[in-house]
PQR file with spaces between the fields and no chain letter, atoms N, CA, C, O and H, PARSE charges and radii, in Angstrom:
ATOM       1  N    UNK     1       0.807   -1.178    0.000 -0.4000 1.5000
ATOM       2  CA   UNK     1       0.000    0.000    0.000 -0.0000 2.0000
ATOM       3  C    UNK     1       0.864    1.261    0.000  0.5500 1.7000
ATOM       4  O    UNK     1       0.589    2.331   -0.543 -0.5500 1.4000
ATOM       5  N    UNK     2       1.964    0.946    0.708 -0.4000 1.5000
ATOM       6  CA   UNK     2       2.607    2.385    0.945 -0.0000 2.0000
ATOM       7  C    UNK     2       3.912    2.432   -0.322  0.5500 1.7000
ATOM       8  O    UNK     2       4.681    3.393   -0.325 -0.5500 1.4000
ATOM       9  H    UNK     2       2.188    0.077    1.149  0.4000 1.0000
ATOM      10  N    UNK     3       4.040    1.464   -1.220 -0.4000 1.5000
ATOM      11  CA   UNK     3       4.869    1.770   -2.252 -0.0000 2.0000
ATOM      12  C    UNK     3       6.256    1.220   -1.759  0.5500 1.7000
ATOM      13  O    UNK     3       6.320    0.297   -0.947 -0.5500 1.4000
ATOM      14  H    UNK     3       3.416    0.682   -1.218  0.4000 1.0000
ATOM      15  N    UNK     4       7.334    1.817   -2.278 -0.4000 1.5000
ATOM      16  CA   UNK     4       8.639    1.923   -2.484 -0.0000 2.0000
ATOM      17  C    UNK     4       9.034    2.528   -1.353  0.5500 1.7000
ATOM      18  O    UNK     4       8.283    3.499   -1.261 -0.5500 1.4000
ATOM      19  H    UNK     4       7.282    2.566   -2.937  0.4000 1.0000
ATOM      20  N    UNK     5       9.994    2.530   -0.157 -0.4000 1.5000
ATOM      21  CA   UNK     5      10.710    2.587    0.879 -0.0000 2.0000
ATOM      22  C    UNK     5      11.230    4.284    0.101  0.5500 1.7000
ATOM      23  O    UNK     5      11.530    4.363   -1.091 -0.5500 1.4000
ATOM      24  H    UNK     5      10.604    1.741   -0.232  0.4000 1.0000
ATOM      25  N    UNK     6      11.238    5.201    0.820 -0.4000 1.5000
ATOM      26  CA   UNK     6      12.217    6.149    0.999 -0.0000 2.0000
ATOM      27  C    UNK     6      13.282    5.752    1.422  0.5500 1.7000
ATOM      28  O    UNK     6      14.129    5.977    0.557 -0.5500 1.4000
ATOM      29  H    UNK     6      10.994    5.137    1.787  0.4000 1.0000
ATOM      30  N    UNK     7      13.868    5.116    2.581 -0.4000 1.5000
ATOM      31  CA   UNK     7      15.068    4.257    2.807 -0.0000 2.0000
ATOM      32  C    UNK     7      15.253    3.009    3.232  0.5500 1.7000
ATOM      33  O    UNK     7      14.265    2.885    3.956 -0.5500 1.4000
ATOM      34  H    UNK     7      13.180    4.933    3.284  0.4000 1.0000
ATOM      35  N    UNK     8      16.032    1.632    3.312 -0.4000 1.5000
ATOM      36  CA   UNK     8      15.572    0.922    3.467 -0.0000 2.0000
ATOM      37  C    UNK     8      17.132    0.018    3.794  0.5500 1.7000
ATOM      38  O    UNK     8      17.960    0.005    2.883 -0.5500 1.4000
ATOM      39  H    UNK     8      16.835    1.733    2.723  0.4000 1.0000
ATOM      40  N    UNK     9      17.354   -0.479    4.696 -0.4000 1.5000
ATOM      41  CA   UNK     9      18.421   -1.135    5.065 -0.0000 2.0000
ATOM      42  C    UNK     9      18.506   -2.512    5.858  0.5500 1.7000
ATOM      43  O    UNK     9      17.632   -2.592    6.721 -0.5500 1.4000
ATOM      44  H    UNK     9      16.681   -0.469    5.436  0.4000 1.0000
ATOM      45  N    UNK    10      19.280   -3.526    5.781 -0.4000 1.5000
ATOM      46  CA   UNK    10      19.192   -4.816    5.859 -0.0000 2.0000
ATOM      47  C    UNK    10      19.993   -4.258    7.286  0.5500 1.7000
ATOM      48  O    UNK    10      20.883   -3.419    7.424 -0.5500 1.4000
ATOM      49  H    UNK    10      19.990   -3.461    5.080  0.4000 1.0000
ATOM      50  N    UNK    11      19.107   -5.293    8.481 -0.4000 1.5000
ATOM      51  CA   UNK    11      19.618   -5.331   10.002 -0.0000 2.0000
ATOM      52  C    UNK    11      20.245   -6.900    9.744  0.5500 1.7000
ATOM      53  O    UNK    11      19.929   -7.901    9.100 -0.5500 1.4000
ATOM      54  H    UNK    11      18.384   -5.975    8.369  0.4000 1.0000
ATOM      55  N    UNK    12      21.308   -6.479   10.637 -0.4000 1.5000
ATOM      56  CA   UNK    12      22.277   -7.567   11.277 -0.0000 2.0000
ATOM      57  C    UNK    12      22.788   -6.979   12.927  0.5500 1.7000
ATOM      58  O    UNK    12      22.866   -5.870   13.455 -0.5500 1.4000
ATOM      59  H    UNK    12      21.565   -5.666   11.160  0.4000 1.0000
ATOM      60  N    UNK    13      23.101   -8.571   13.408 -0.4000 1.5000
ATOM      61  CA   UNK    13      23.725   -7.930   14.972 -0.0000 2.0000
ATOM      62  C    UNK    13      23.811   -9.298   15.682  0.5500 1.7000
ATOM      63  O    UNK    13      23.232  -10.230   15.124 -0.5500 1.4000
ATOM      64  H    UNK    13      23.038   -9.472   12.979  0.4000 1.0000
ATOM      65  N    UNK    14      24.525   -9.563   16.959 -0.4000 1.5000
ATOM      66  CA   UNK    14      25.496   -8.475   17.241 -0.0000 2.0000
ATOM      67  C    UNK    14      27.022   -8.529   15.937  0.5500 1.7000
ATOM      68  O    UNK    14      27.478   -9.441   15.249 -0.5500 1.4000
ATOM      69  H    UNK    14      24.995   -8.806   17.412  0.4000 1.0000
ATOM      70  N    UNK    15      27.304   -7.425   16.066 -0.4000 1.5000
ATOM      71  CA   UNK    15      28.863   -7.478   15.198 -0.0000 2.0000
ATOM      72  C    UNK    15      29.350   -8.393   15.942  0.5500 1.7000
ATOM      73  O    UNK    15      29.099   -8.647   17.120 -0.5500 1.4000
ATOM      74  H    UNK    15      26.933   -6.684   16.625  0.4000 1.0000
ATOM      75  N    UNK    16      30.551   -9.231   14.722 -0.4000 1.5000
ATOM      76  CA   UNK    16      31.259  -10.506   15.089 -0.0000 2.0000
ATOM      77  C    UNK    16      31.219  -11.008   13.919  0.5500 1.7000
ATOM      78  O    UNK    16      30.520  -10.750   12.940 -0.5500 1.4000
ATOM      79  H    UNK    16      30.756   -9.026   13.765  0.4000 1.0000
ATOM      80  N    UNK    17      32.238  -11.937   14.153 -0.4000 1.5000
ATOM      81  CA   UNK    17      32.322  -12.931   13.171 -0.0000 2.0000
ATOM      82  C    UNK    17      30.430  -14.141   13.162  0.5500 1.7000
ATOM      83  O    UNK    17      29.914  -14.666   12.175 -0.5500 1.4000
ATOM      84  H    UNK    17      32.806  -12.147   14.949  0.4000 1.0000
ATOM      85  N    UNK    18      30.088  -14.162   14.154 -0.4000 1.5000
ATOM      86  CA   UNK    18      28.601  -14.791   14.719 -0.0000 2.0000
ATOM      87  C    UNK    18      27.344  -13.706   14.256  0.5500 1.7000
ATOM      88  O    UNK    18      26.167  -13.649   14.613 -0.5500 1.4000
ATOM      89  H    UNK    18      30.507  -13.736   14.956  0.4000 1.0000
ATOM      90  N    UNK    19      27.955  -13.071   13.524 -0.4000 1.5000
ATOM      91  CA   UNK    19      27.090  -11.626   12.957 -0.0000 2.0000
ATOM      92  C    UNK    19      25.775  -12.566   12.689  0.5500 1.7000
ATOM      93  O    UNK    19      26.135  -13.676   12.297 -0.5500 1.4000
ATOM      94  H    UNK    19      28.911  -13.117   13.235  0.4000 1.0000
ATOM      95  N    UNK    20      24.564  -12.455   12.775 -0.4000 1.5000
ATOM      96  CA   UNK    20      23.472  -12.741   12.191 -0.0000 2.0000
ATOM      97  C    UNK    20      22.364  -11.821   11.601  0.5500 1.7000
ATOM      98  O    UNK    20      21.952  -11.015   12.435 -0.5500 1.4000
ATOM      99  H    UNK    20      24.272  -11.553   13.094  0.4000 1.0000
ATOM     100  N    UNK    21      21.757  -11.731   10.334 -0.4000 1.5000
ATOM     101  CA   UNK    21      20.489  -11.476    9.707 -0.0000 2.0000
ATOM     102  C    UNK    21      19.685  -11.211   10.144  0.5500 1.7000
ATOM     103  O    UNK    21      18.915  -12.151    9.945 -0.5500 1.4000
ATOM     104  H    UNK    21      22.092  -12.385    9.656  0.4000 1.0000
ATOM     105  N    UNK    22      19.012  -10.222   10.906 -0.4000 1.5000
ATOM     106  CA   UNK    22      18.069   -9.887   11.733 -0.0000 2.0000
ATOM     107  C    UNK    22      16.380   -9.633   10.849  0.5500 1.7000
ATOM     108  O    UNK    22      15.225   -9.865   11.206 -0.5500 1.4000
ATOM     109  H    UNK    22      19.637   -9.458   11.068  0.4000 1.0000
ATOM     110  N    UNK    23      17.070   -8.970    9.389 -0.4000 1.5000
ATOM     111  CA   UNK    23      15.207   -8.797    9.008 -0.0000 2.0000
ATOM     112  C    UNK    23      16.042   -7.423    8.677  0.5500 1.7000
ATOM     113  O    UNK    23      17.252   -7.247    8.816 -0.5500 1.4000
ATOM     114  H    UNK    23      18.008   -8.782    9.098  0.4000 1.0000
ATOM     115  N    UNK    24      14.809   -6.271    8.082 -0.4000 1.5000
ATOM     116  CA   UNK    24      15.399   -5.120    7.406 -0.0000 2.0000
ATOM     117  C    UNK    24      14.210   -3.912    8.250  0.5500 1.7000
ATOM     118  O    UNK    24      13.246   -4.139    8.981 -0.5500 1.4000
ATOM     119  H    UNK    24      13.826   -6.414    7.968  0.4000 1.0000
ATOM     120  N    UNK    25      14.718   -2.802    7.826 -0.4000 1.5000
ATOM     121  CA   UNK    25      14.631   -1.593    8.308 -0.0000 2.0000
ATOM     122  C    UNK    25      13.980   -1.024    7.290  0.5500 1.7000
ATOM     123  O    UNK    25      14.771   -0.926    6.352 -0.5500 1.4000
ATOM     124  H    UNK    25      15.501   -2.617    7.232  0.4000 1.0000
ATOM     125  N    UNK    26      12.441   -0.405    6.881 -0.4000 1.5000
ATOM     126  CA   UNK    26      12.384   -0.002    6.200 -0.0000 2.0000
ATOM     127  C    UNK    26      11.633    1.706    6.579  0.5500 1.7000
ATOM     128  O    UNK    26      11.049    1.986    7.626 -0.5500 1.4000
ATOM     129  H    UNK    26      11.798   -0.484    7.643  0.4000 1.0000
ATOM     130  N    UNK    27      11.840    2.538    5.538 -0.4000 1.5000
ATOM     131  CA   UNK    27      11.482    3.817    6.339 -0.0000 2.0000
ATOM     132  C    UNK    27      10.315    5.283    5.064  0.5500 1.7000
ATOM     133  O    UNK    27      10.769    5.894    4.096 -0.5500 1.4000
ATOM     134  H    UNK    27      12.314    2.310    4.687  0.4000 1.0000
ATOM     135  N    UNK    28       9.564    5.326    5.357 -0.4000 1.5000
ATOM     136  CA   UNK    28       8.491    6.271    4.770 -0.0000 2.0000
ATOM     137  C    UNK    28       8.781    7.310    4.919  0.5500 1.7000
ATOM     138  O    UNK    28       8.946    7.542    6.117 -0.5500 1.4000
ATOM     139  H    UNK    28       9.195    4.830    6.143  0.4000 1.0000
ATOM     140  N    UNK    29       8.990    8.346    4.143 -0.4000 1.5000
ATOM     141  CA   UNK    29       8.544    9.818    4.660 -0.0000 2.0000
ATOM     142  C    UNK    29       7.289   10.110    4.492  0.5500 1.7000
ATOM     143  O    UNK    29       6.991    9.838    3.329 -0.5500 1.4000
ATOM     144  H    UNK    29       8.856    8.158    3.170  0.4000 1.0000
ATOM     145  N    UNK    30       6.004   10.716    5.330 -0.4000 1.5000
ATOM     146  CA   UNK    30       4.465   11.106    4.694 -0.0000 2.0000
ATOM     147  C    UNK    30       4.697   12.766    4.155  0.5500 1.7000
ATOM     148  O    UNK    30       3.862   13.346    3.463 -0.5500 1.4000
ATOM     149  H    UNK    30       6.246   10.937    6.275  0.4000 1.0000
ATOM     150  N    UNK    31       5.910   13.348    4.588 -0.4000 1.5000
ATOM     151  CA   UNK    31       5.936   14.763    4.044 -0.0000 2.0000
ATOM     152  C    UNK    31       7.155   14.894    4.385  0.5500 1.7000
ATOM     153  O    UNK    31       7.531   14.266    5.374 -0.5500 1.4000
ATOM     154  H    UNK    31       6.589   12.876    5.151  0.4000 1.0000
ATOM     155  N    UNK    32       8.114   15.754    3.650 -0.4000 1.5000
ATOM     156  CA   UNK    32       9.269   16.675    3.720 -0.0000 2.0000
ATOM     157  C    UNK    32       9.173   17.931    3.990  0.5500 1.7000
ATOM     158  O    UNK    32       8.076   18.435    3.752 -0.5500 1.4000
ATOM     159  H    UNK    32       7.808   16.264    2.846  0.4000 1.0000
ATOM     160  N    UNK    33      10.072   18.667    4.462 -0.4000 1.5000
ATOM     161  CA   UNK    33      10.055   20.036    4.511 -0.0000 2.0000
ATOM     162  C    UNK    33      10.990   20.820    3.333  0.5500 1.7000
ATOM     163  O    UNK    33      10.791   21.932    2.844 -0.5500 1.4000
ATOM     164  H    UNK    33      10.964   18.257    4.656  0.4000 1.0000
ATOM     165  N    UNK    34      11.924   19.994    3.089 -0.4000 1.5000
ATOM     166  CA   UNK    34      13.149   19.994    1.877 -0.0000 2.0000
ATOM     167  C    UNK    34      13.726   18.942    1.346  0.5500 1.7000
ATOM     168  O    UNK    34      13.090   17.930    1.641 -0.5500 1.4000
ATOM     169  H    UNK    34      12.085   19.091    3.486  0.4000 1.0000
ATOM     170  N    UNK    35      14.595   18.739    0.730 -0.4000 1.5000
ATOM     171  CA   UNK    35      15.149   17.870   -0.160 -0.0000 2.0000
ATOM     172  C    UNK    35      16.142   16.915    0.965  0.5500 1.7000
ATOM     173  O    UNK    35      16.386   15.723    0.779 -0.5500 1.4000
ATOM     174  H    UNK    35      15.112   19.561    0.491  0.4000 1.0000
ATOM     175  N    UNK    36      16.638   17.715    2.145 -0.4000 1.5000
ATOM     176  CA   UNK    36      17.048   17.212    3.289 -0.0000 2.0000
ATOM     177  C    UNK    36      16.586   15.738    4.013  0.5500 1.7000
ATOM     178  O    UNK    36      15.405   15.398    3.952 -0.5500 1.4000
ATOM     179  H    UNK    36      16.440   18.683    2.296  0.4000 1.0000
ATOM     180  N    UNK    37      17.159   15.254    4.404 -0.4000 1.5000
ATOM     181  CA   UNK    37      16.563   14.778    5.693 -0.0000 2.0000
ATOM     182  C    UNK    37      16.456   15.662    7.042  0.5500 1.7000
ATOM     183  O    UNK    37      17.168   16.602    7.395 -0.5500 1.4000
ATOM     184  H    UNK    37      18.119   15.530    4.454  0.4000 1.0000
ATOM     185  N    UNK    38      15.155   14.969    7.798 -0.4000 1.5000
ATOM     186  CA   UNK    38      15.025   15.512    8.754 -0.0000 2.0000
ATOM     187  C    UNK    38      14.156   14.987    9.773  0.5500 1.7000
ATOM     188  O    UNK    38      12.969   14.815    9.497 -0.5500 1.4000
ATOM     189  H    UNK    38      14.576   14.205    7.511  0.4000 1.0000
ATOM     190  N    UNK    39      14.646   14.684   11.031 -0.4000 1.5000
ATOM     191  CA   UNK    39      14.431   13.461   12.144 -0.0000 2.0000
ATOM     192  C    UNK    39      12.779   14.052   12.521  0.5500 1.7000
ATOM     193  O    UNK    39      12.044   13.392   13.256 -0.5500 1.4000
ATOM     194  H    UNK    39      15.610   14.824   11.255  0.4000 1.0000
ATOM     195  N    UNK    40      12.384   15.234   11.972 -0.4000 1.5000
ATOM     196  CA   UNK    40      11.246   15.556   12.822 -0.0000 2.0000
ATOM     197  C    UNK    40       9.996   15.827   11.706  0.5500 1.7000
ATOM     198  O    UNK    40       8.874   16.188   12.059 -0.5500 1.4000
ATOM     199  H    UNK    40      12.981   15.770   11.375  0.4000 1.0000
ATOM     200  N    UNK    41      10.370   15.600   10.370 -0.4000 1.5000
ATOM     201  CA   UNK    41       9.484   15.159    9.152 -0.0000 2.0000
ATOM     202  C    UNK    41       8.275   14.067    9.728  0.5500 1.7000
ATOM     203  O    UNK    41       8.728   13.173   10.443 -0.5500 1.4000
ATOM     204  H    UNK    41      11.282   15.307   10.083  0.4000 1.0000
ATOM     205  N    UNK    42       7.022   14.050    9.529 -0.4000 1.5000
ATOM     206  CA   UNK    42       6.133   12.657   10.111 -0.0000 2.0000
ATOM     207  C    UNK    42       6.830   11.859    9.115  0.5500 1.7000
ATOM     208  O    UNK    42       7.265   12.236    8.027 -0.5500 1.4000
ATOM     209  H    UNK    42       6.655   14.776    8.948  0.4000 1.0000
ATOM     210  N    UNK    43       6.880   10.528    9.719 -0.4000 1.5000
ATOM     211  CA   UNK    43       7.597    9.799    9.073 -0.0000 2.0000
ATOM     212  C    UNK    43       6.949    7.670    9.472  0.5500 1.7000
ATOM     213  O    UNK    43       6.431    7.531   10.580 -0.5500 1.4000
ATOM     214  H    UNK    43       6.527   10.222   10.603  0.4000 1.0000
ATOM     215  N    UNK    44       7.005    6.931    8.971 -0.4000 1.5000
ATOM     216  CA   UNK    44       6.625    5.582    9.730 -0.0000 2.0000
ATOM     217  C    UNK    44       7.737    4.916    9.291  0.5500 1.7000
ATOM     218  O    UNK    44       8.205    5.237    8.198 -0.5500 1.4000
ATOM     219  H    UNK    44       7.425    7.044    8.071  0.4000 1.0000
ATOM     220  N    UNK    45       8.372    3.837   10.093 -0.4000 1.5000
ATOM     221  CA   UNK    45       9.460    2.886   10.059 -0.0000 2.0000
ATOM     222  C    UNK    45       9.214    1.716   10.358  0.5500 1.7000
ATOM     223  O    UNK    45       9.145    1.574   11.579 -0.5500 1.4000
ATOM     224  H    UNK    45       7.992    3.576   10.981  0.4000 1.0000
ATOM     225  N    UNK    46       9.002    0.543    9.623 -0.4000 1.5000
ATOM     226  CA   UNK    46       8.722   -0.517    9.375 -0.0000 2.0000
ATOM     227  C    UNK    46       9.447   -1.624    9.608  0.5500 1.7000
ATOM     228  O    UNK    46      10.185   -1.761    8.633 -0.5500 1.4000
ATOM     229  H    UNK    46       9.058    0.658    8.631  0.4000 1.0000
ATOM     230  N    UNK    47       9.631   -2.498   10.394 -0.4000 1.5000
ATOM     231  CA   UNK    47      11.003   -3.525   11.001 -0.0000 2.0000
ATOM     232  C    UNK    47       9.985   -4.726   10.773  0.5500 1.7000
ATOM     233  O    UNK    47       8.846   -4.771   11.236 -0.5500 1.4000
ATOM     234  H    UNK    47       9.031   -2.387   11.187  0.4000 1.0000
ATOM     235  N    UNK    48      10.598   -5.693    9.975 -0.4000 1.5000
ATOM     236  CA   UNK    48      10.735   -6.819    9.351 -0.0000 2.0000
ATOM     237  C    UNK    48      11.476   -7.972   10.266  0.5500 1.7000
ATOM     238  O    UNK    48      12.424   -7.655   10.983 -0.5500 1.4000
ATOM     239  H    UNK    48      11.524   -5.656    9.599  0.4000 1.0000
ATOM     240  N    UNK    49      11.076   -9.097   10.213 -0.4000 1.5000
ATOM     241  CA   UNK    49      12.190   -9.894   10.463 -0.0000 2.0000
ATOM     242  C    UNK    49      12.967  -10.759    9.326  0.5500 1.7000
ATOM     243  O    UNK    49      13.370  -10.251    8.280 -0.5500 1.4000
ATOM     244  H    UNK    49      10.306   -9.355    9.630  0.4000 1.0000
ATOM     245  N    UNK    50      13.179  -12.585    9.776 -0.4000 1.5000
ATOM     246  CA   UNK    50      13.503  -13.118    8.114 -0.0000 2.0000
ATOM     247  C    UNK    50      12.571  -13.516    7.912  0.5500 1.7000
ATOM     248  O    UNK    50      12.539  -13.286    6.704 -0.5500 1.4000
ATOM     249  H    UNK    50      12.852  -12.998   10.626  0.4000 1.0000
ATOM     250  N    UNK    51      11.368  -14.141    8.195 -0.4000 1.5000
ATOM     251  CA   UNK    51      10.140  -14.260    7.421 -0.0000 2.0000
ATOM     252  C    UNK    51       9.091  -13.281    6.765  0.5500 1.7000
ATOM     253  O    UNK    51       7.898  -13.388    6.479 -0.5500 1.4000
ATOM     254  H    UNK    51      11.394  -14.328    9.177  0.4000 1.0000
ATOM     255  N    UNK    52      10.086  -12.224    6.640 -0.4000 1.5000
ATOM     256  CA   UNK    52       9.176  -10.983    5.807 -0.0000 2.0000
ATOM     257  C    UNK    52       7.865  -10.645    6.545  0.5500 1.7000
ATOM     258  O    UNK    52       6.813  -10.358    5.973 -0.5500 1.4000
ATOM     259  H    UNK    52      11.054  -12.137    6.873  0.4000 1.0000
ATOM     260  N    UNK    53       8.100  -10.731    8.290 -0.4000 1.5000
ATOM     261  CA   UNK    53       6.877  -10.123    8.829 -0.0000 2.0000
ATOM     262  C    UNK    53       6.896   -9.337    9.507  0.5500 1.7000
ATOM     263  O    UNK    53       7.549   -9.470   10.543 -0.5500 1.4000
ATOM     264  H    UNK    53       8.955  -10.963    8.754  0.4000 1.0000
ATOM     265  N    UNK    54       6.126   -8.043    9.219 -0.4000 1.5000
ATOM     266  CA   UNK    54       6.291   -6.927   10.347 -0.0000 2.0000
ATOM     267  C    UNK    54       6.345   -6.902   11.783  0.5500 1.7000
ATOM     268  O    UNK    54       5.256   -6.782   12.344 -0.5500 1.4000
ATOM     269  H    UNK    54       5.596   -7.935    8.378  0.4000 1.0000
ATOM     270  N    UNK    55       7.001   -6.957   12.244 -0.4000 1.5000
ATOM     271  CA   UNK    55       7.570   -6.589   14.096 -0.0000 2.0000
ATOM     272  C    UNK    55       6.834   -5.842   14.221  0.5500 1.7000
ATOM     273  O    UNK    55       5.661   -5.995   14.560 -0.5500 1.4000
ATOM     274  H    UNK    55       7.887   -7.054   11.789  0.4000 1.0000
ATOM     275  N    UNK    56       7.506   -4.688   13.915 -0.4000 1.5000
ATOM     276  CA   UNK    56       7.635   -3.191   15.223 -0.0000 2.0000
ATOM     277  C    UNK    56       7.174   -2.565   13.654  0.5500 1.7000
ATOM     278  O    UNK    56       7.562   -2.856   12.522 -0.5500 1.4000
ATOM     279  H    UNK    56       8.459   -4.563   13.640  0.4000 1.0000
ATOM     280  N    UNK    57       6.299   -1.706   14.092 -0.4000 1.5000
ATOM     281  CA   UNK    57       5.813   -0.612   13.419 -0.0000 2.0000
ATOM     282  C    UNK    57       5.903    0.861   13.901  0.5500 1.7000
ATOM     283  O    UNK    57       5.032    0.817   14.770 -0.5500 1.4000
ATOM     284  H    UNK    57       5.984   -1.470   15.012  0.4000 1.0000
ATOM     285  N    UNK    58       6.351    2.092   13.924 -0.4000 1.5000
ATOM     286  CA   UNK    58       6.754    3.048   14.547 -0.0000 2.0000
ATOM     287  C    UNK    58       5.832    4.613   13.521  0.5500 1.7000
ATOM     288  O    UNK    58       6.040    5.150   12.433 -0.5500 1.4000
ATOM     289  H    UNK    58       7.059    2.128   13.219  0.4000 1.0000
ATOM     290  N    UNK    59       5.434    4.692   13.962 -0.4000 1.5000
ATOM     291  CA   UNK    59       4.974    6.165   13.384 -0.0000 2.0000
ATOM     292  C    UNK    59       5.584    7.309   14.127  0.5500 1.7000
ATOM     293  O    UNK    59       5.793    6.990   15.298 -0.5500 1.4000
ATOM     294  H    UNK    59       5.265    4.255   14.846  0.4000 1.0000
ATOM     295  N    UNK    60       5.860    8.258   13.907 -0.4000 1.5000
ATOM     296  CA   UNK    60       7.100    9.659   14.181 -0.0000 2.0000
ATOM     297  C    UNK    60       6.327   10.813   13.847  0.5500 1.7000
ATOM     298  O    UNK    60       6.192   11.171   12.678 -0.5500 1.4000
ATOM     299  H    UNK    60       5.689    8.517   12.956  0.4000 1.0000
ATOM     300  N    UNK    61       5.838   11.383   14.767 -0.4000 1.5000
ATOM     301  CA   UNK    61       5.222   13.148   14.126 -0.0000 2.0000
ATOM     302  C    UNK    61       3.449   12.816   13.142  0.5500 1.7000
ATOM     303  O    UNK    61       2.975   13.754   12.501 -0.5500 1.4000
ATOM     304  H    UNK    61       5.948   11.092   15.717  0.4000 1.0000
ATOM     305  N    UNK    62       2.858   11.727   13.175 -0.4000 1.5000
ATOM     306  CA   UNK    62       1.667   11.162   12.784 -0.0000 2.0000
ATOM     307  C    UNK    62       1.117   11.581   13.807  0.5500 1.7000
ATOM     308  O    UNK    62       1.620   11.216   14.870 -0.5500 1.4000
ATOM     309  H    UNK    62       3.242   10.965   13.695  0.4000 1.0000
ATOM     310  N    UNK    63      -0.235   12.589   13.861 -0.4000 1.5000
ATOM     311  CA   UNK    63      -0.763   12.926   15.144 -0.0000 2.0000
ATOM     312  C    UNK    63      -2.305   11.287   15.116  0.5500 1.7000
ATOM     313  O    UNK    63      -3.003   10.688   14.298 -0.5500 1.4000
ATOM     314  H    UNK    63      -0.643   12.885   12.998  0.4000 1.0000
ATOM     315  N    UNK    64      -2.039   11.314   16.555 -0.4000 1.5000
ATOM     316  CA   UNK    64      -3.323   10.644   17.005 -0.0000 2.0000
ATOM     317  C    UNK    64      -2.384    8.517   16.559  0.5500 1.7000
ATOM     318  O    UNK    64      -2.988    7.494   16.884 -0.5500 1.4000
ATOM     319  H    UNK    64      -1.471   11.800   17.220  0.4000 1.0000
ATOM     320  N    UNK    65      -1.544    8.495   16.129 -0.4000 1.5000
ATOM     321  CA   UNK    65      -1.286    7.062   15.342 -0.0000 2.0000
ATOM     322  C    UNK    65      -0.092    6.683   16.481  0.5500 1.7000
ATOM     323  O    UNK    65       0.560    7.584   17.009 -0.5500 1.4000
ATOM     324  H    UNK    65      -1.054    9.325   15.865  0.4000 1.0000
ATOM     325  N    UNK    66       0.115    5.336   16.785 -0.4000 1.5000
ATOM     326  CA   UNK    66       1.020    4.905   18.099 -0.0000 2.0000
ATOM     327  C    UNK    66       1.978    3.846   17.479  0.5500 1.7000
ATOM     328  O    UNK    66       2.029    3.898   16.250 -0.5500 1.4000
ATOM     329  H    UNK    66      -0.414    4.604   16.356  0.4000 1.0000
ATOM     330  N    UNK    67       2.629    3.041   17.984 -0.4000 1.5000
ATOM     331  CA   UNK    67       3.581    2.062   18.008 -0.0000 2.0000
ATOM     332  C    UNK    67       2.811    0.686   17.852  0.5500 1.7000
ATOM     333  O    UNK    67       1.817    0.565   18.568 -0.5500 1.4000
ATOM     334  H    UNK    67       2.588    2.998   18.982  0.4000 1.0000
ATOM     335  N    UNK    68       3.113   -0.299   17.070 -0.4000 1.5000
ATOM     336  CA   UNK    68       2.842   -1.122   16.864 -0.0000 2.0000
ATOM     337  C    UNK    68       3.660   -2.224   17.052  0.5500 1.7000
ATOM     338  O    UNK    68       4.724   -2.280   16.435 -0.5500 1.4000
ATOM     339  H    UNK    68       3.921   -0.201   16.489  0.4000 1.0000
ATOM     340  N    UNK    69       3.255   -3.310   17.983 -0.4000 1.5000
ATOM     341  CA   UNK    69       4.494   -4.701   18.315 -0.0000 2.0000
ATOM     342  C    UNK    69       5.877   -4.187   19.186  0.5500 1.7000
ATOM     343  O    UNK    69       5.981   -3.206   19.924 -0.5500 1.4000
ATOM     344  H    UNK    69       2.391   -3.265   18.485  0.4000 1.0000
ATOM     345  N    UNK    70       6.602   -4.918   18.928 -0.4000 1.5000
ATOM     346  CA   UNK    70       7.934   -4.067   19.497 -0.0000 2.0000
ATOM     347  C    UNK    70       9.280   -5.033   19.078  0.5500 1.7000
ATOM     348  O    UNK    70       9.195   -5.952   18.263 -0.5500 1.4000
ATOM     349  H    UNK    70       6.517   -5.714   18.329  0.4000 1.0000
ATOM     350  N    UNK    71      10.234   -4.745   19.616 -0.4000 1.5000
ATOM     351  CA   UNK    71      11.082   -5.435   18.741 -0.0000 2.0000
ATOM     352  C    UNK    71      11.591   -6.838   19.340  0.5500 1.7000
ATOM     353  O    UNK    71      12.644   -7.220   18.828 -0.5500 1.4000
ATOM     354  H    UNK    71      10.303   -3.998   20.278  0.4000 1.0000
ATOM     355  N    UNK    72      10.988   -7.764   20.429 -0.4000 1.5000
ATOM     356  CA   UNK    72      10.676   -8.936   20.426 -0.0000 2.0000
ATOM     357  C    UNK    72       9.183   -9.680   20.129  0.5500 1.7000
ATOM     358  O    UNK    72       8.773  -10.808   20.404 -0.5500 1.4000
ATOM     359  H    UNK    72      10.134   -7.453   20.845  0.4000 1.0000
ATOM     360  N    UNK    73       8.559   -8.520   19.437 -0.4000 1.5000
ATOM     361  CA   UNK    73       7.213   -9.294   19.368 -0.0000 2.0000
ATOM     362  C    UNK    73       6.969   -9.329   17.968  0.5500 1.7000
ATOM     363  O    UNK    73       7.970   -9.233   17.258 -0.5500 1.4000
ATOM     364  H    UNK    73       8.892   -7.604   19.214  0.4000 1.0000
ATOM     365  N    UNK    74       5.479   -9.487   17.217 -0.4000 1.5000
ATOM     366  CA   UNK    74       5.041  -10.004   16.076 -0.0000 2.0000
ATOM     367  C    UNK    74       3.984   -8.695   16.048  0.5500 1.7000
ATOM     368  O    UNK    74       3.602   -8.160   17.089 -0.5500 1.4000
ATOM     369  H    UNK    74       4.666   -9.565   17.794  0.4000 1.0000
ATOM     370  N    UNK    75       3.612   -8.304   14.856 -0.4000 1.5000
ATOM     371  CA   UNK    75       2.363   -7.225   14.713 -0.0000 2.0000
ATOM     372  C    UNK    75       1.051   -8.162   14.470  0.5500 1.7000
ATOM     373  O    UNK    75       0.997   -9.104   13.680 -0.5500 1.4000
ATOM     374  H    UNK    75       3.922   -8.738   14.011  0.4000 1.0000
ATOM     375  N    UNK    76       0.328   -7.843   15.058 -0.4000 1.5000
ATOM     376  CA   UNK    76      -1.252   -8.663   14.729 -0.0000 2.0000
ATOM     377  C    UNK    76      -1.868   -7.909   13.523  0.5500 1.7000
ATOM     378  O    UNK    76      -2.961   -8.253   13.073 -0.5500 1.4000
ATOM     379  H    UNK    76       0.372   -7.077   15.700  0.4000 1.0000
């Protein structure tokens, strides 16, 4: 629904040679102010694990919209 990732990055951790694949980071802007980034743009961030299922859902500067799952749990 929401398209193509504004940014979008593959999680791993902890660093080490035991490094493991955590799932990816993906990130929306709903508005800019400039061509910039900027931490206080509304924004939603989307965390994946490896079965391509949303965790943690995070909305940023979205009035009235909250947190979804968290980052040991599953989103319903």
């Amino acid at each position: 629904m929401l398209g193509t990732p504004d940014y979008s990055e593959v999680m791993s951790g902890p660093k080490g040679p035991d490094e493991k694949w955590l799932g990816w980071a993906w990130m929306y802007y709903l508005s800019k102010r400039s061509k910039a980034t900027n931490l206080n743009d509304p924004r939603v961030e989307i965390f994946f694990d490896t079965s391509y299922r949303a965790t943690w859902i995070v909305p940023t500067g979205v009035p009235g919209a909250h947190e979804i799952g968290g980052v040991r749990e599953r989103c319903s």
